[in-house]
N, C-alpha and C positions, 0 to 999 in steps of 0.2 A: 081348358078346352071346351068349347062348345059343346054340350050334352048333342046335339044333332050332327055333330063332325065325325066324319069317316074316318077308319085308321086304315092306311096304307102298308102292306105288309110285303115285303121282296123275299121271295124262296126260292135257294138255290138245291134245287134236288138233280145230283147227278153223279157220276162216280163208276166203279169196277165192283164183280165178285158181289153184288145186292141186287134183287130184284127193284131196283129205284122205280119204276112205274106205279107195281105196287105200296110202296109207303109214299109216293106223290098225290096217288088219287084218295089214301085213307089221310094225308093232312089235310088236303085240298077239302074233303068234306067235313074235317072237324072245323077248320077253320070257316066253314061255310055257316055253322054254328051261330056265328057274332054275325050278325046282320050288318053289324058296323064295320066288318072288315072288307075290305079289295084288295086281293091279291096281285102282285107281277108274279111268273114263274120263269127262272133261267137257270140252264145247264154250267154258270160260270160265273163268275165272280167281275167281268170286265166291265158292266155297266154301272161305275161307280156313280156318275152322277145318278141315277133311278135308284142307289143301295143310300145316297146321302139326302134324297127326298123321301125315303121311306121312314115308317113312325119305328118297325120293329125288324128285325131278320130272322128268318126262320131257313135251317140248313138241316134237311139229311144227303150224306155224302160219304165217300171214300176213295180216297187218294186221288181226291181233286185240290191241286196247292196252288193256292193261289199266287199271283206275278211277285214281286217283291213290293212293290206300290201298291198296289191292291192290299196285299198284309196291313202297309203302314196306314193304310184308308181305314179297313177295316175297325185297325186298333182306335183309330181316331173317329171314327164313327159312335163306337162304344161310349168315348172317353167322352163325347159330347153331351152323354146322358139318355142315348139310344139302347137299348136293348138286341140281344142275340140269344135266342129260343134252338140252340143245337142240338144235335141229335144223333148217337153210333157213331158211326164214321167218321164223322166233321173233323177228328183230331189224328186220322191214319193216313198215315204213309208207307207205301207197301212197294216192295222190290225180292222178285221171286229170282234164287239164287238157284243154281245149276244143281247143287245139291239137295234139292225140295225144300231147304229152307225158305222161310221168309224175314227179311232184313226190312226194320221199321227206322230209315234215316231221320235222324234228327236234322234237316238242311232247309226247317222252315222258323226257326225261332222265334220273331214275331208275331206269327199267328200261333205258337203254342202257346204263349206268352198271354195272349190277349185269350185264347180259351181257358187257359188252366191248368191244361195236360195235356200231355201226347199218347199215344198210345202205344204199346209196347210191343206186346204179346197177349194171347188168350190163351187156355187149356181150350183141349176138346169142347164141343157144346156139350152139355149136359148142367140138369135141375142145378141149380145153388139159389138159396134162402138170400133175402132182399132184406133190410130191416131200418127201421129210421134213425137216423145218429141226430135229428131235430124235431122230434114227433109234434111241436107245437108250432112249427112254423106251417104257414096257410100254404103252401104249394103240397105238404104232405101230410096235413095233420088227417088223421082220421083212418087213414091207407093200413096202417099196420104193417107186419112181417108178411111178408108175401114168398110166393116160391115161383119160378120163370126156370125155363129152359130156354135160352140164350147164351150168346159170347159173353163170359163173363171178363170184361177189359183190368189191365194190367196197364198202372200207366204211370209213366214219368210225372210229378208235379209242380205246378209252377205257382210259388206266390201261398196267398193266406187265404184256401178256399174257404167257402162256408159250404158245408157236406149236408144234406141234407136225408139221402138214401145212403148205405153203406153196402158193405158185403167183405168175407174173408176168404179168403185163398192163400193157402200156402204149396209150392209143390211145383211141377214140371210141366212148362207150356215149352217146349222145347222145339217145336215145330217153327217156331220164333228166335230166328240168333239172340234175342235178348230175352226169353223164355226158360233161359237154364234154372235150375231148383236153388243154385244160389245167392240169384239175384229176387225170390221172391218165398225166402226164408223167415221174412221175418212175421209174425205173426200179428199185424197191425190193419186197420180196416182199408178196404179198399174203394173210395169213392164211384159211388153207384150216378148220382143227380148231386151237383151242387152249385154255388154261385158264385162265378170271381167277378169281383167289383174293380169294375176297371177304367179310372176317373170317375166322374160324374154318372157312368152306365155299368151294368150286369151284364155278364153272358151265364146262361142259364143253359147247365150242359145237363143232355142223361143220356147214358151211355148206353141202355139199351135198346132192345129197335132192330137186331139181327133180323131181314129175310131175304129166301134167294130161292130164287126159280130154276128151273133146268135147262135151264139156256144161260144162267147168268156168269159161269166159269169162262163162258168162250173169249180168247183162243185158249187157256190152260186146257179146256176140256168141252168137247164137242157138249158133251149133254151130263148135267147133274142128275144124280138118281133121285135123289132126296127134295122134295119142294118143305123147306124151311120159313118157319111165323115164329119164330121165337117169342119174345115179349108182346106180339100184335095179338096172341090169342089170348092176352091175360087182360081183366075189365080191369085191372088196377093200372096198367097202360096206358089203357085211353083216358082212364081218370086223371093222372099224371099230365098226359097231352093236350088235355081240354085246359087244366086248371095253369099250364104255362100259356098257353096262349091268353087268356084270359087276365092271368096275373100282368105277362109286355103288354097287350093292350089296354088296361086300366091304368100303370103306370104314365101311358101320356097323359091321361086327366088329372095324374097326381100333381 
C-alpha cells in the first residue's frame, strides 16, 4: 500500500438498551486519531457494496442481525482478508419474555460463526478483574490486570479463538434464560478480547464497552435512573480501542 493511501473504514453503530450516540461520537474521535482514516457511519448492515469497498469494519451494536445475505457477505468479506474491529453487543440477541426474562436466540449462525461467539447471558453489572491470557501479543502487551465495572459477557463459542483478555465467572446470571448457575458452573476463563481468523481475515472482538443513558430502555422504560460508562471510564479502554484500530489499519500495509 501506498505510505500516502487512505484507509477506508465502515461503522455500523446502532442497536437497543446502549446509549449508541455516545460510544459513536467517542469511536468517531479515536478513529479521527489516524489521519489516514475516513470514515462511512451506518445504523445497518444493508450497504454491502460500501462494507466490500471498505479496508476495515468497525461495529458497536445490539440486537441489530443482520439479513441472511448480509451474514454470508459479512463472512466473506472477513474471509477475503478484511478485518472486523467488534465491539459489546455486535454478538446479542435479545427477546424480552413476559416473565422479565431475557431469551438470547441462537437464529443467526453465520454471523456467530464469523465472530466467534454469541452472547448468552451476563450477571448483574458490578467490578470483575480483566487479566491477559496473551500478555505478549501487541494489541495487549503492556495493559496488565485491570479492574472495570461492566457487563461481564457469558458466551456460546465458536471455533479456535485466540483469547487475548480473559476473566472468570462462575454463578447466576439468571435474569437470562440461558444464565442458570448450571450452565456457567464450570470454572474456566471466559474470553474478554480475542481473535477468530476467519479465511484470509480477523475479527477482533472485545466485549466490553457497556453504556446507557436514561432514555436508552425506552419502550421497556420510560427513563433509566442510572446513566452507565462501564469500561469507557477506564484508560486501559481506550488503550485497547486506539491499539485495534490501529493494529486493522496497519494490517492493510501488511
Amino acid at each position: 500500500m501506498s505510505e500516502h493511501r487512505t484507509v477506508d473504514v465502515y461503522m455500523v453503530a446502532a442497536g437497543k438498551y446502549h446509549d449508541i450516540d455516545y460510544a459513536r461520537l467517542e469511536l468517531l474521535k479515536l478513529l479521527a486519531e489516524d489521519e489516514r482514516i475516513r470514515v462511512r457511519v451506518a445504523a445497518d448492515y444493508h450497504d454491502l457494496e460500501a462494507i466490500g469497498e471498505s479496508d476495515f469494519l468497525v461495529t458497536y451494536t445490539c440486537d441489530l442481525v443482520p439479513e441472511n445475505e448480509e451474514q454470508v457477505a459479512l463472512r466473506d468479506y472477513i474471509a477475503s482478508g478484511k478485518s472486523w474491529f467488534a465491539l459489546h453487543g455486535t454478538n446479542a440477541i435479545l427477546r424480552f419474555l413476559e416473565d422479565g426474562r431475557v431469551d438470547t436466540p441462537e437464529i443467526a449462525p453465520v454471523l456467530m460463526e464469523t465472530l466467534g461467539t454469541q452472547f448468552m447471558a451476563h450477571p448483574p453489572i458490578q467490578p470483575f478483574r480483566v487479566t491477559a491470557a496473551d500478555p505478549d501479543h501487541e494489541l495487549v502487551r503492556g495493559i496488565g490486570e485491570f479492574e472495570t465495572d461492566d457487563e461481564l459477557y457469558l458466551c456460546k463459542e465458536h471455533g479456535d479463538l485466540h483469547v487475548l483478555l480473559k476473566t472468570h465467572f462462575t454463578g447466576d446470571a439468571s435474569s437470562f434464560v440461558q444464565g442458570i448457575p448450571e450452565n456457567w458452573a464450570e470454572d474456566k476463563p471466559r474470553p474478554v478480547y480475542y481473535i477468530n481468523r476467519v479465511g484470509e481475515g480477523e475479527v477482533l472482538y472485545l466485549n466490553l464497552g457497556h453504556c446507557r443513558g436514561h432514555y436508552d430502555m425506552q419502550p421497556l422504560m420510560d427513563f433509566y435512573p442510572v446513566i452507565e460508562r462501564g469500561s469507557w471510564e477506564r484508560e486501559e479502554y481506550y488503550e485497547l480501542l486506539r491499539r485495534g484500530i490501529r493494529y486493522c489499519a496497519d494490517r492493510i500495509a501488511a
